[in-house]
PLY file of the C-alpha trace (Angstrom):
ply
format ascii 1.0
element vertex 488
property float x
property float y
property float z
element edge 487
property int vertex1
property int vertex2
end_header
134.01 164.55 116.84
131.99 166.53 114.83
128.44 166.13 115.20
127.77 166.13 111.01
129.72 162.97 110.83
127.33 160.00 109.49
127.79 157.19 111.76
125.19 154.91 110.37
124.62 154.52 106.56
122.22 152.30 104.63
123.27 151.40 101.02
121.05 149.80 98.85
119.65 147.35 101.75
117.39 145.19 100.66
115.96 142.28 103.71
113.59 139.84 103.53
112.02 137.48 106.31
111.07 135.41 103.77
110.67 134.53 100.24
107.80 136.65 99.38
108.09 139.09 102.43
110.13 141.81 101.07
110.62 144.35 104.23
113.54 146.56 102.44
113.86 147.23 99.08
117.53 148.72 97.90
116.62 151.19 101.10
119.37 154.39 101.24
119.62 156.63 104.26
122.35 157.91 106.96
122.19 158.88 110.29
124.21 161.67 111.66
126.31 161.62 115.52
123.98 162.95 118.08
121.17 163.21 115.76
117.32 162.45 117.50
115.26 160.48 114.77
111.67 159.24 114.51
111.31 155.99 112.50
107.73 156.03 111.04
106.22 153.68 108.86
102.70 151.45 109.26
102.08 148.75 111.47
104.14 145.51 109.99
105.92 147.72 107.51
109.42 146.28 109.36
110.59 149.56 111.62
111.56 146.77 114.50
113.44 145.33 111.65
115.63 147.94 111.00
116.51 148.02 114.40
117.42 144.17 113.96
119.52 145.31 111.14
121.58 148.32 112.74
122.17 145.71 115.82
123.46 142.82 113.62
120.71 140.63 114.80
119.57 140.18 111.11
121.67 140.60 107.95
120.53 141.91 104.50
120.23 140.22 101.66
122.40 142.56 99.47
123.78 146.35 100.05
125.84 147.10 103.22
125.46 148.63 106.61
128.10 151.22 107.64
128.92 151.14 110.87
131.75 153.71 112.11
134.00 152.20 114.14
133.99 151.60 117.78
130.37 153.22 117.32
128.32 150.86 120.51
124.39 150.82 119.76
122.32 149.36 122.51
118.40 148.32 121.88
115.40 148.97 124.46
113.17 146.37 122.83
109.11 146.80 122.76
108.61 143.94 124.82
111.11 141.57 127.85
111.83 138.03 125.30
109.63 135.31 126.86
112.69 132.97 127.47
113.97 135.99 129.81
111.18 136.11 132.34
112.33 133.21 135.08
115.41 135.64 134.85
115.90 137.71 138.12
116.61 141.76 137.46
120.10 141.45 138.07
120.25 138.61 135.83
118.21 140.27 133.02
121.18 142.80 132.99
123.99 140.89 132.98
122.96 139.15 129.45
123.97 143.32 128.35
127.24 142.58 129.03
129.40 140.13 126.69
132.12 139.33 129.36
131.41 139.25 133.18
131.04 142.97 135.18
131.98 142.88 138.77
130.75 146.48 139.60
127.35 145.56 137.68
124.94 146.55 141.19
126.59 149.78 140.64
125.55 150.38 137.29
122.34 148.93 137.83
121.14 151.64 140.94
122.42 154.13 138.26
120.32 152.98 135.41
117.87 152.23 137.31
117.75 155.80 138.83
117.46 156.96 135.37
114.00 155.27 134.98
112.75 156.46 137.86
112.66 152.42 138.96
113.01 151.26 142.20
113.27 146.86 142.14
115.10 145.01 144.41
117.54 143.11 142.19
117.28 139.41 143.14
113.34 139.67 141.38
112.06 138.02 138.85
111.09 140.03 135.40
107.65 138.50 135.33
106.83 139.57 138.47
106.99 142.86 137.56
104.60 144.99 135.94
103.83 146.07 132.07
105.36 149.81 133.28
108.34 148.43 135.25
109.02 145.63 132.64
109.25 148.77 130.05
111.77 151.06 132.70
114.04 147.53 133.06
114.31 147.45 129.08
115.11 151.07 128.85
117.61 150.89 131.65
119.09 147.73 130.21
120.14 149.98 127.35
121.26 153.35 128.78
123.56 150.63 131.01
125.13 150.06 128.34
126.02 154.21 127.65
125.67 153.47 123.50
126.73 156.24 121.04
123.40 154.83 119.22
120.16 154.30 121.67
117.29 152.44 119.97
113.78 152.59 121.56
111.13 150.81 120.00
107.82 151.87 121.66
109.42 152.98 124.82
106.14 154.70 126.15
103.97 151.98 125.72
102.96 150.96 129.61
104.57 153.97 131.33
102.28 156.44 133.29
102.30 160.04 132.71
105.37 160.52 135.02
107.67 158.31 133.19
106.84 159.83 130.12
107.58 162.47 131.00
110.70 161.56 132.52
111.38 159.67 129.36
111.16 162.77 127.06
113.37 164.45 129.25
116.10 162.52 129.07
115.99 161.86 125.37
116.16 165.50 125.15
119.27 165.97 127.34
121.01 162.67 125.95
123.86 163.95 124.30
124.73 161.32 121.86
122.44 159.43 119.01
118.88 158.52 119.82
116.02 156.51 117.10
113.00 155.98 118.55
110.14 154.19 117.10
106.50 155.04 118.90
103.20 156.42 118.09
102.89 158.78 120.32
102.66 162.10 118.48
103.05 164.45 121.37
105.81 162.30 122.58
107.61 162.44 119.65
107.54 165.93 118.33
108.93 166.64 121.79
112.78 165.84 120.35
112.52 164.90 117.25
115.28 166.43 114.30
114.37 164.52 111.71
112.02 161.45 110.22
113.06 158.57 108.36
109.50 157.05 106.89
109.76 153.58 105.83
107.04 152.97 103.38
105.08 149.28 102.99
104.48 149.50 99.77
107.58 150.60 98.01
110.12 148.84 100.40
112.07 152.29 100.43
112.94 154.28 103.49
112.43 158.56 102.85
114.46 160.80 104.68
113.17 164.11 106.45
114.50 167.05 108.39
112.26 168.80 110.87
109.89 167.92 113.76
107.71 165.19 113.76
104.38 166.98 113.24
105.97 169.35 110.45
106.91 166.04 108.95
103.88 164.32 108.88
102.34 167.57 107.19
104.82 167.37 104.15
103.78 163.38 103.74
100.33 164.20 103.55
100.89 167.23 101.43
103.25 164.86 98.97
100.28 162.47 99.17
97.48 164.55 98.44
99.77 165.93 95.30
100.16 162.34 93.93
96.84 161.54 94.14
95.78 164.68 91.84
98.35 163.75 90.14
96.77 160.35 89.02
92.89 161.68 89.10
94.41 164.41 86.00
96.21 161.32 84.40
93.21 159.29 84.62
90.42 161.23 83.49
93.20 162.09 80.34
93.33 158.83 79.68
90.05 157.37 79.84
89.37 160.13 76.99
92.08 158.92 75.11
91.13 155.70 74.90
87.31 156.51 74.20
88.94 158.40 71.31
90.86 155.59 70.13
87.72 153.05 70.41
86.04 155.13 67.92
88.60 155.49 65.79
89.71 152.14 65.96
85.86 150.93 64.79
85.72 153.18 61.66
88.65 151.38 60.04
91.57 152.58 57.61
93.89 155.39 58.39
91.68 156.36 61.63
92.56 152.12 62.59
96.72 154.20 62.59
95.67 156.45 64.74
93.71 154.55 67.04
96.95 152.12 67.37
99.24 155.62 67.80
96.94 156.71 70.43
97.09 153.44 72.60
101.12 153.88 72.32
100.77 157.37 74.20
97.97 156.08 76.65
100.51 153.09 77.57
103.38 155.94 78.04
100.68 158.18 80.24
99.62 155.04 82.47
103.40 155.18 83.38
103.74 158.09 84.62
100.86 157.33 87.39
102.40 157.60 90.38
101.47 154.42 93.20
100.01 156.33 95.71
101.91 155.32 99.18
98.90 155.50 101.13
99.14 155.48 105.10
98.02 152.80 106.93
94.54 152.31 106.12
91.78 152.18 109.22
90.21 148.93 110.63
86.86 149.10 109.87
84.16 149.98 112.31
83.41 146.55 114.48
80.78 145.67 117.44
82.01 143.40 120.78
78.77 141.55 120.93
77.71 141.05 124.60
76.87 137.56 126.30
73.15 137.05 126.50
72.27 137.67 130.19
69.44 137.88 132.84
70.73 141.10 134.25
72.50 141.45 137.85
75.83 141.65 139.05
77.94 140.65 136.86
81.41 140.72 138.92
81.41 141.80 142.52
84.86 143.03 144.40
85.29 142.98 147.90
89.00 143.02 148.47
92.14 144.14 145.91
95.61 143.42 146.75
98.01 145.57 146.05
102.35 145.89 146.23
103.27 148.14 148.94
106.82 148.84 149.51
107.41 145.08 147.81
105.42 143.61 149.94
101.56 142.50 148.72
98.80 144.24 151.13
94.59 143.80 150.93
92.84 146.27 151.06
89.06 146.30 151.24
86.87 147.73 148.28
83.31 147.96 147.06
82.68 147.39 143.53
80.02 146.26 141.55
79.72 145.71 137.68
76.24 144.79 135.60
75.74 145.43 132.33
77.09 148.72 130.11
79.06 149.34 133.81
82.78 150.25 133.45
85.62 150.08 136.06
88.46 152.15 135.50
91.46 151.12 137.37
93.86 153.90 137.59
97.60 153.91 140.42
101.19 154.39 139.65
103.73 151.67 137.76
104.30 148.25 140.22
101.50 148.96 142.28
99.42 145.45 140.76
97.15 146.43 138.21
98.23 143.77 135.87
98.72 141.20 138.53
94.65 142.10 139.67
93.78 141.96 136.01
95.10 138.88 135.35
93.32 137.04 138.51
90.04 138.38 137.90
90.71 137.04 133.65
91.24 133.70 135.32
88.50 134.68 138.34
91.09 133.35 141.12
91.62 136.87 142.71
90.82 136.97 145.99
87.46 139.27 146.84
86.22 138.40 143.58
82.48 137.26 142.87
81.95 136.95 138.77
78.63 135.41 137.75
78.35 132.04 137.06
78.73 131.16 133.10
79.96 134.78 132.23
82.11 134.78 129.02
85.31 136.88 130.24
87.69 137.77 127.52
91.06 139.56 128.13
92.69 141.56 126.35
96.47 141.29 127.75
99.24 143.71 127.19
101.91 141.19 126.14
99.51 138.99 124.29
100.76 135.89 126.39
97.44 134.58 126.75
97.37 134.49 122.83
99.56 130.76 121.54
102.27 132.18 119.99
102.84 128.54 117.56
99.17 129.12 116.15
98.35 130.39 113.35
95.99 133.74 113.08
93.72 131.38 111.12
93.44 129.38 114.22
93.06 131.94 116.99
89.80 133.29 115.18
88.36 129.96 114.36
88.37 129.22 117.96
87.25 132.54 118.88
84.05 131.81 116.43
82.75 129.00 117.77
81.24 127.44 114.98
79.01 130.75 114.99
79.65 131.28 111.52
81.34 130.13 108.16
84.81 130.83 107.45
84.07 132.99 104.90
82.26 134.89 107.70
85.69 134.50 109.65
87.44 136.09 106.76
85.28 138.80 105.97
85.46 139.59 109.88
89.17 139.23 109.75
89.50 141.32 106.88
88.14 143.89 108.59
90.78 143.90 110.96
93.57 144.40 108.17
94.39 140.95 108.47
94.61 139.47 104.78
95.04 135.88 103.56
98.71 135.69 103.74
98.51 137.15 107.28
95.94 134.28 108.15
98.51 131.80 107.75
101.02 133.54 109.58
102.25 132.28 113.50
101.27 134.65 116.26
104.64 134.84 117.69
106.11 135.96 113.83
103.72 138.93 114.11
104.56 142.71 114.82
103.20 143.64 118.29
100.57 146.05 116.49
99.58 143.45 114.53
98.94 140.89 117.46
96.91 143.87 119.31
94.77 143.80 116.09
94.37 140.25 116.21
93.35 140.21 119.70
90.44 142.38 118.88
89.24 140.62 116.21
89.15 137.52 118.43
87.75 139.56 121.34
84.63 140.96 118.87
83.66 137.04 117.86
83.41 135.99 121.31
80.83 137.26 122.66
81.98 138.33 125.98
79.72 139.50 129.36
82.71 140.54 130.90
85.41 142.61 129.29
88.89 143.09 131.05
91.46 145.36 128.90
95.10 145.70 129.93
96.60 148.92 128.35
94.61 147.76 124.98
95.87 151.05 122.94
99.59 150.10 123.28
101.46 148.62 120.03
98.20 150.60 118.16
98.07 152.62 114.99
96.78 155.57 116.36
94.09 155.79 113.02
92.78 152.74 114.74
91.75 153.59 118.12
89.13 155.95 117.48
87.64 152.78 115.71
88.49 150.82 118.92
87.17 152.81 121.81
83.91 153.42 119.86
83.50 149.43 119.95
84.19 149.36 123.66
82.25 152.42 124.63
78.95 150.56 122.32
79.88 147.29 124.24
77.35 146.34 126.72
78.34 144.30 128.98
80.82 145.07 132.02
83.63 146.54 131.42
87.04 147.14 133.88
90.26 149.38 131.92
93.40 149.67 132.39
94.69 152.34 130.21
97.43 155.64 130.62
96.27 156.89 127.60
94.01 159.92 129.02
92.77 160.85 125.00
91.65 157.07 124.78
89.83 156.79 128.26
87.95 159.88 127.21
86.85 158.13 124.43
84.84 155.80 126.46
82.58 156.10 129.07
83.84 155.07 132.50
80.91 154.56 135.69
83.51 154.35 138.18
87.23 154.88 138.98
89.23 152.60 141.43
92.19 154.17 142.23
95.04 151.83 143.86
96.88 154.37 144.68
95.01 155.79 147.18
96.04 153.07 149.38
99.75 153.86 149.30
99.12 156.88 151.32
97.80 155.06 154.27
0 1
1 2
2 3
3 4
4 5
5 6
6 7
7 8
8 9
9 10
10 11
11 12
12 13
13 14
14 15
15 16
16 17
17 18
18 19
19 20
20 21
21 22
22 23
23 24
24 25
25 26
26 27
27 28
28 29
29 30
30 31
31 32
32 33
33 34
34 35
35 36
36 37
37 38
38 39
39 40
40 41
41 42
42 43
43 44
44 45
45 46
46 47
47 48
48 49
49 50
50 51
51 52
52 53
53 54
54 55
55 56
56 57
57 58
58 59
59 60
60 61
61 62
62 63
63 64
64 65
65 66
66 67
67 68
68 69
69 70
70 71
71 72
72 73
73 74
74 75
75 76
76 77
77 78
78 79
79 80
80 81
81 82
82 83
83 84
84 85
85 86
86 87
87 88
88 89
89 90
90 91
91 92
92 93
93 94
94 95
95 96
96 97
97 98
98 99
99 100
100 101
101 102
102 103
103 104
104 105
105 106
106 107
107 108
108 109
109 110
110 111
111 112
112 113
113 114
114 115
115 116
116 117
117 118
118 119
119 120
120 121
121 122
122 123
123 124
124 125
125 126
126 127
127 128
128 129
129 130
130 131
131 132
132 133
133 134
134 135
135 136
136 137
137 138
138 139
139 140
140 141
141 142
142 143
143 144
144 145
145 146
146 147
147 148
148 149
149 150
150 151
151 152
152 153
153 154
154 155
155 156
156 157
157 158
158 159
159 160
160 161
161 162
162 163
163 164
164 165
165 166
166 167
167 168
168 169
169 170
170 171
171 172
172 173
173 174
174 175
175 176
176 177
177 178
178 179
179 180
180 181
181 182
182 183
183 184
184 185
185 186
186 187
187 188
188 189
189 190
190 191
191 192
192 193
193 194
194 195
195 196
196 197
197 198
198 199
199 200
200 201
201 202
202 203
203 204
204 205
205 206
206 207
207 208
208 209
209 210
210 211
211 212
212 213
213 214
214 215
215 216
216 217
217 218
218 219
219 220
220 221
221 222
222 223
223 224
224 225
225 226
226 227
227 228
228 229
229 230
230 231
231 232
232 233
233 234
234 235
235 236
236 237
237 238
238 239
239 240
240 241
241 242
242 243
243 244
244 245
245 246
246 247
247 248
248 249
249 250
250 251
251 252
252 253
253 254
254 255
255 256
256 257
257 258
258 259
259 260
260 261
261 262
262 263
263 264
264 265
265 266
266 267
267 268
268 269
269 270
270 271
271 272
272 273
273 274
274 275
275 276
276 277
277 278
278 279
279 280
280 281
281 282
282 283
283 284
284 285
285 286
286 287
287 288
288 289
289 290
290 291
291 292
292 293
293 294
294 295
295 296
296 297
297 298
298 299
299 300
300 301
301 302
302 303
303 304
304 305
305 306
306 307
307 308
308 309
309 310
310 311
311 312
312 313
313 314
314 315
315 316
316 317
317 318
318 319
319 320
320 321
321 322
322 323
323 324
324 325
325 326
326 327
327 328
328 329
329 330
330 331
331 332
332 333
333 334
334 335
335 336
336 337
337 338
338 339
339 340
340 341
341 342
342 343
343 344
344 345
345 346
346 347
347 348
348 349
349 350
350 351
351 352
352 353
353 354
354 355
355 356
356 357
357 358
358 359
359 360
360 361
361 362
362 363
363 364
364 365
365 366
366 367
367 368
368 369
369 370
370 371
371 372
372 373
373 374
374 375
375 376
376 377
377 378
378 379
379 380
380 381
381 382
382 383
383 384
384 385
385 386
386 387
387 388
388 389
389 390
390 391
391 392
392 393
393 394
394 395
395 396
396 397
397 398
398 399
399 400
400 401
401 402
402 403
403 404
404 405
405 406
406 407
407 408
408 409
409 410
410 411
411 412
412 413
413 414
414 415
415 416
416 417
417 418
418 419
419 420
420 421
421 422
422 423
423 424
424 425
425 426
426 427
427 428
428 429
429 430
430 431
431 432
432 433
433 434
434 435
435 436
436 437
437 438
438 439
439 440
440 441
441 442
442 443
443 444
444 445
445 446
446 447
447 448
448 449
449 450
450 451
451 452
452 453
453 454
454 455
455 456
456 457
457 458
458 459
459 460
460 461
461 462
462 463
463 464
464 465
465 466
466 467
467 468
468 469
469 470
470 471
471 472
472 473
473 474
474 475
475 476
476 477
477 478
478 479
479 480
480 481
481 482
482 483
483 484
484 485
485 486
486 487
């Protein structure tokens, strides 16, 4: 087979989640066998969507999908569905499979050996970790060996290690591969070509090249536009001063005022919509809990997985104010699980100050209600410390318009929950911070904007993060490394 043949082809595809929520409009592109493509586009522009479509989860409205035949296409989703976490990991990988598979431990250990994962099968998904939860969802589509892999944000949660083992097999997998992330580096690694789904036209551009040479000619094509219109405008506003005058001194010059206005109506046509990028949150503050001073959280004890078996192990840490805790150790060794307990201050070891406002920001947003409404989740978060046009200013600050106000949690893009989650976060006033991987599912425009809020905030502070150019971003006191323990 030859690898120019177009196995997937877009014609005309438009999609809609809703009336009023155009995500495609008459969208045209093809995707060639054994091809490696970026899908690009801004947070909530629909890239997950077009995933959706290419797996026949969601149909279009009008065009067609062209699927060659016998062409299998297997998904690694962002995030594990929430009905799917009482599965066990042997169970989780059966639902891959439409009819029974009696060799499936087999294929498992293989997949699994792939991601660098080592589970025993008869656990359950949500006892595993953010970075193990994301090696089960990649190995639950390589099980599947599809001529088309789709990976939406397959880096988000992995340590350096399985990115890199990631980008290596992307690399040497030899049939088609469309990955959606916004990791740069990551990305430029493989990619062949781009296909940039814009928000505001509905359309999806196609692009040949690497990812960072890509990005360069949509900027360049940008900038162009925009001169474009600043020449068309300044021509027209002296049109139309012309044609004011004229059109006050009567008579013939009244003709040619009404001649002009015809050619400034044919000029405002040609101005070209800009397609802007995403824009940038706007710069916000995480006010901190009024305090007395002291410790603010004191741990004596962690406990940690060792060889699947939990183990405590004795520590000394103490937080007060503008103090920050970075906690740093491979995939499955408990972060999240110790993150979570001290959110909820059962862990065990743990001392937090009585009355101190924790707020959490948690990788899969569970601790967000997925049936309320954005509208809701900030109202609470306010506290009647303000007046909801206070809450929308605030909100709009965070990207988040009117429409998006009224929209359910659980309907939102995972980029757009993160976004709501720090918007609640920054009206609650927290003494105690606790974030959980808090630059996953994130534009990266935005997280310069981010870790300047965190590194300002001054109250305690303990990180999870695997992003090293975000934790440099913000001052860290001290670093609590799990995995230290694994070597004794």
């Amino acid at each position: 087979m030859s690898n120019n043949e177009t196995i997937v082809k877009f014609n005309n595809v438009s999609f809609e989640w809703e009336p009023g929520r155009p995500i495609l409009d008459e969208a045209n592109f093809s995707i060639r066998r054994s091809s490696k493509i970026t899908l690009m586009g801004q947070n909530g522009a629909g890239k997950s969507t077009i995933f959706e479509l290419i797996m026949g989860d969601s149909k279009p409205e009008s065009g067609a999908i062209n699927i060659s035949s016998n062409v299998t296409i297997a998904s690694a989703r962002q995030v594990i569905p929430r009905d799917q976490m009482d599965l066990t990991v042997r169970e989780f990988f059966e639902t891959c499979f439409k009819e029974k598979t009696y060799d499936i431990d087999v294929k498992i250990k293989s997949a699994l050996d792939i991601t660098n994962l080592t589970v025993p099968l008869d656990r359950q998904i949500k006892s595993l970790s953010g970075g193990q939860q994301a090696r089960l969802l990649l190995a639950s589509a390589l099980i599947q060996n599809p001529d088309v892999l789709l990976l939406d944000e397959p880096t988000n949660n992995l340590d350096k290690a399985g990115i890199a083992h990631l980008t290596q097999f992307i690399k040497d997998y030899p049939k088609t591969c469309i990955v959606i992330s916004h990791d740069a580096d990551f990305l430029n690694s493989f990619t062949e070509g781009v296909l940039y789904l814009d928000v505001f036209s509905k359309k999806v551009e196609q692009y040949t090249g690497d990812y960072f040479s890509v990005v360069k000619e949509i900027q360049n094509r940008l900038e162009r536009e925009r001169m474009k219109n600043a020449r068309l405008e300044k021509d027209i506003a002296r049109r139309q001063e012309q044609a004011n005058f004229f059109a006050q001194k009567g008579g013939h010059l009244r003709d040619v005022s009404a001649k002009m206005k015809k050619q400034i109506a044919v000029l405002e046509q040609d101005i070209v919509e800009v397609r802007r990028e995403d824009k940038t949150i706007r710069d916000f503050k995480i006010i901190c809990q009024d305090d007395s001073g002291g410790d603010i959280i004191v741990l004596d004890s962690v406990t940690i997985a060792k060889n699947h078996k939990f183990v405590e192990k004795k520590v000394n840490v103490r937080l007060t104010k503008k103090e920050r805790l970075l906690l740093v150790g491979p995939n499955g060794i408990g972060k999240t699980t110790l993150l979570e307990k001290l959110a909820s201050g059962h862990a065990k070891g743990e001392h937090v100050k009585e009355g101190t406002q924790i707020s959490y920001y948690r990788q899969d947003f569970s601790n967000l209600d997925f049936n309320a409404t954005v509208y809701q989740i900030l109202q609470k978060a306010m506290q009647d410390r303000g007046t909801e046009q206070t809450m929308r200013a605030h909100a709009s600050g965070f990207l988040i318009d009117n429409e998006m106000l009224k929209t359910k949690i659980g309907s939102l893009s995972e980029g757009q929950k993160g976004l709501v989650a720090f918007a609640a976060i920054s009206l609650q006033r927290p003494g105690l911070l606790i974030l959980d991987e808090p630059t996953n599912h994130i534009n990266f425009r935005h997280i310069p904007v981010i870790a300047k809020a965190i590194d300002e905030f001054e109250g305690a502070l303990i990180l999870v993060s695997h992003s090293p150019e975000f934790v440099e971003q913000v001052h860290v006191d001290q670093i609590l490394d799990l995995g230290k323990f694994l070597e004794k």
